[in-house]
N, C-alpha and C positions, 0 to 999 in steps of 0.2 A: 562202627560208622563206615556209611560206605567212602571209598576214596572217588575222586573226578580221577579224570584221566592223568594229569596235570600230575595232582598230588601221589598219583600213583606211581610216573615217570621217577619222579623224586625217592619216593621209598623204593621201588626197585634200586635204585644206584647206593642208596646208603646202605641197602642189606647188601650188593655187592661190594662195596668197598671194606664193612666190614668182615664179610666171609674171605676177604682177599688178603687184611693184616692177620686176622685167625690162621689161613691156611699160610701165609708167609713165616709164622712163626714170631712174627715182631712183637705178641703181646696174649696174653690169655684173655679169651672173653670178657671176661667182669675186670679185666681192666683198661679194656677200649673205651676213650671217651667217646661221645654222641660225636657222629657224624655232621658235621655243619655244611651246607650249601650254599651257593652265593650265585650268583646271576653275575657276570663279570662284566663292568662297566664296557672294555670294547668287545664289539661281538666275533673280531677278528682270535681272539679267545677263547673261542667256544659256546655251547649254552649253560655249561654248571661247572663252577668251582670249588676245591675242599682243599682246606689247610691240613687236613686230617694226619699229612708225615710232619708237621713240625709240630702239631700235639703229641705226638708218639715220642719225642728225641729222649724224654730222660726216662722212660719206658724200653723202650730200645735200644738205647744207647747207641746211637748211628747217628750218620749226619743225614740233618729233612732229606737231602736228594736222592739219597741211597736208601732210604726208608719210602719215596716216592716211588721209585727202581723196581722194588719189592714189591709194593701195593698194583702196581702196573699189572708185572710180571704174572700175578695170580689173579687179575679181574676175568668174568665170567664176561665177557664183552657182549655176548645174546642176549643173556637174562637180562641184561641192565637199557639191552639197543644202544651200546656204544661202538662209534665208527671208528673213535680216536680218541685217546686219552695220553696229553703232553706232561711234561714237567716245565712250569717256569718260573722264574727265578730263584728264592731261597728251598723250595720247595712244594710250592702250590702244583696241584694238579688241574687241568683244563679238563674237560670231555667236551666232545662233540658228539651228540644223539641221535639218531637216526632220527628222521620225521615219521616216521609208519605209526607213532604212538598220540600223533593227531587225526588219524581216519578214524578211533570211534569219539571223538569231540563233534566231528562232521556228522557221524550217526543221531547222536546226541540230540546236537542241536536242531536237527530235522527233527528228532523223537518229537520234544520236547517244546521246540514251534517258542511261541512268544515268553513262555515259561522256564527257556533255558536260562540259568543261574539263579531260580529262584529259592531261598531256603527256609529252615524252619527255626533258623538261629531266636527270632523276635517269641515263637512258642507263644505267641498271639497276645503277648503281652498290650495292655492299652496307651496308646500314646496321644495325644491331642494336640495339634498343632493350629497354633492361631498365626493367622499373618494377611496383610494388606492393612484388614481393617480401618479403612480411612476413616475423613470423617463425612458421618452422612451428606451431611449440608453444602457439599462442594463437589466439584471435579476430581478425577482421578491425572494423576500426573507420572511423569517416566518413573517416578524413584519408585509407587504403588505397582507401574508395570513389571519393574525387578522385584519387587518382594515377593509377587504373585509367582512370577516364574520361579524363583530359588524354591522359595515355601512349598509350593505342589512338586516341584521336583523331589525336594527332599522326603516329601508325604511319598513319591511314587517310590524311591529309595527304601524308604523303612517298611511300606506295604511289601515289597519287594522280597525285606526279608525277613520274612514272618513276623510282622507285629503288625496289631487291630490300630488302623488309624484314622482316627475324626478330625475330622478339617475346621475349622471356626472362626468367621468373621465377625469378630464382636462388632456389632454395631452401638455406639453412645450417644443415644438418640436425648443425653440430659443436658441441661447448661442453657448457659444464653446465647448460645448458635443457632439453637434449635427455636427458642423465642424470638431469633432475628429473623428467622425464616418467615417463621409464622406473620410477623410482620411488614417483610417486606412482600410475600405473597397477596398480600391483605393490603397493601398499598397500591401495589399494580390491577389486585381484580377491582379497586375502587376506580381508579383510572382508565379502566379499561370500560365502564358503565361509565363514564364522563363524569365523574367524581372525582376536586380537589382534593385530593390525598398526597400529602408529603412522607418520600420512604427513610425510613429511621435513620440515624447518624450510623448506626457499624451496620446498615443491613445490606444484602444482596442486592447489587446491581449489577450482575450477570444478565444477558441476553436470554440465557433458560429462565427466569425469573419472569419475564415476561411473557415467556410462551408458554409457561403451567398460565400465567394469570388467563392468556388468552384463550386456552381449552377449559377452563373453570369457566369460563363466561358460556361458550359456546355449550357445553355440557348444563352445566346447572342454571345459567341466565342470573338473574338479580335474587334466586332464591334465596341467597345466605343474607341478604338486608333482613330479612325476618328473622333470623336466628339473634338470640342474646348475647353479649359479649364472651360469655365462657362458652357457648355452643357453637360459636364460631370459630372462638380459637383453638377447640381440639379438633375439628373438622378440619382446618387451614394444616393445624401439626401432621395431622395423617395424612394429607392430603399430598403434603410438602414432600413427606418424609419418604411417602411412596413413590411419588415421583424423580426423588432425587437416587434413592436404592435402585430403579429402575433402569435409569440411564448407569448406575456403579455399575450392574448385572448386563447391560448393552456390551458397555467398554470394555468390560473383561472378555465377555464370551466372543466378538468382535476384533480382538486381539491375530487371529493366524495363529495361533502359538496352542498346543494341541496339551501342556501344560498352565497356559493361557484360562482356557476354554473351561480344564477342570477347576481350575480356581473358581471360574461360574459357577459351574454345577456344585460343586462340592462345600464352597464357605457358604451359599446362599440356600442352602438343603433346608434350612428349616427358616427363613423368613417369609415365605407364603404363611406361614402359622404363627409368626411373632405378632404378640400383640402391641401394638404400640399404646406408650402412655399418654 
């Protein structure tokens, strides 16, 4: 596998460190333990640290610091691009690196353009991620605008690194919401033709409720009074249902938020072709 530049930094110092206790004599190869590195909490420390002399002591039989001493004493300082390498306290060792092993990260990421850190770790495994999913029949509100940003972020995340991923806005177009819809749509286009119509006890009186009634009027006129009671109410359900996914697909892509936007595209991919019940 190939290594980044980063992880390459890394293994050069560990095979220095190790050729350093070999060549000091502290220890025969097959009984060096693994080299551990550490990122040192203050950076007035260095940029990598190794406990590596106080693993050596009953190997050794020396004290960490004199075993630190040693390991110093025989580093390859070029191979590894070490400026400085301290001892502190019981025996940790500090280095400090040369930065010359960040010009080809710069290369890199030029190469590589929008694509740098992309990887093949996911091996295009499939993942499906649902999120927002409100409910049809209503507004979308702040908490839908966080799901939507995390959800697509994290979708861009795992596409990121190698894995196939489908986005999905289930829509739950069943229940008695969707029947309240229907009726208070069916309320307002009565009113809206100067017809006493009273709109249901749990139904929608929202201001959009009234503006689908009013482009229902203006679009179709009094046509639906000829239609049957069941031919009007899966006409009013689709009619409803589109209207209200409509404006979901507004708010989101509407958003500024360029995670936002995919949420549009990306949960509503296949509702031009859902069929509604």
């Amino acid at each position: 596998m190939t290594l980044n530049p980063l992880e390459q930094v890394n293994q050069n110092l560990k095979e220095a460190i190790f050729e350093a206790i070999s060549t000091a004599g502290l220890a025969a190869p097959e009984e060096i333990p693994a080299v551990v590195l550490e990122v040192p909490k203050d950076k007035a420390h260095g940029d990598l640290a190794t406990n590596a002399a106080m693993q050596l002591t009953r190997i050794a039989k020396r004290n960490p610091r004199q075993i630190a001493e040693a390991i110093i004493e025989h580093l390859d300082h070029g191979k590894a691009g070490i400026v400085k390498a301290e001892i502190a306290g019981p025996g940790f060792i500090n280095f400090t690196l040369s930065k010359s092993y960040l010009f080809p990260i710069i290369e890199q990421v030029y190469r590589q353009g929008e694509d740098y850190g992309r990887t093949d770790k996911g091996a295009g495994q499939k993942i499906q991620m649902e999120f927002v999913s409100a409910n049809p029949t209503g507004s979308l509100h702040l908490g839908h605008a966080r799901g939507a940003a995390v959800g697509d972020a994290l979708c861009n995340v795992l596409d990121f690194a190698g894995y196939k991923v489908t986005r999905e806005y289930y829509i739950n177009d069943a229940g008695n919401q969707v029947v309240n819809l229907c009726k208070s749509i069916e309320a307002r286009y009565l009113q809206e033709l100067g017809q006493d119509a009273e709109m249901p006890e749990d139904g929608y009186y929202g201001e959009d409720i009234k503006g689908f009634a009013k482009e229902l009027v203006a679009e179709q006129g009094d046509a639906l009074m000829s239609m049957d009671a069941e031919e009007r109410t899966q006409f009013l359900r689709k009619y409803g249902l589109n209207k209200e996914l409509d404006k979901i697909k507004r708010d989101l892509g509407a958003s500024g938020s360029a995670s936002m936007n995919g949420s549009a595209r990306h949960c509503f991919m296949q509702t031009d072709r859902l069929k509604l019940r």
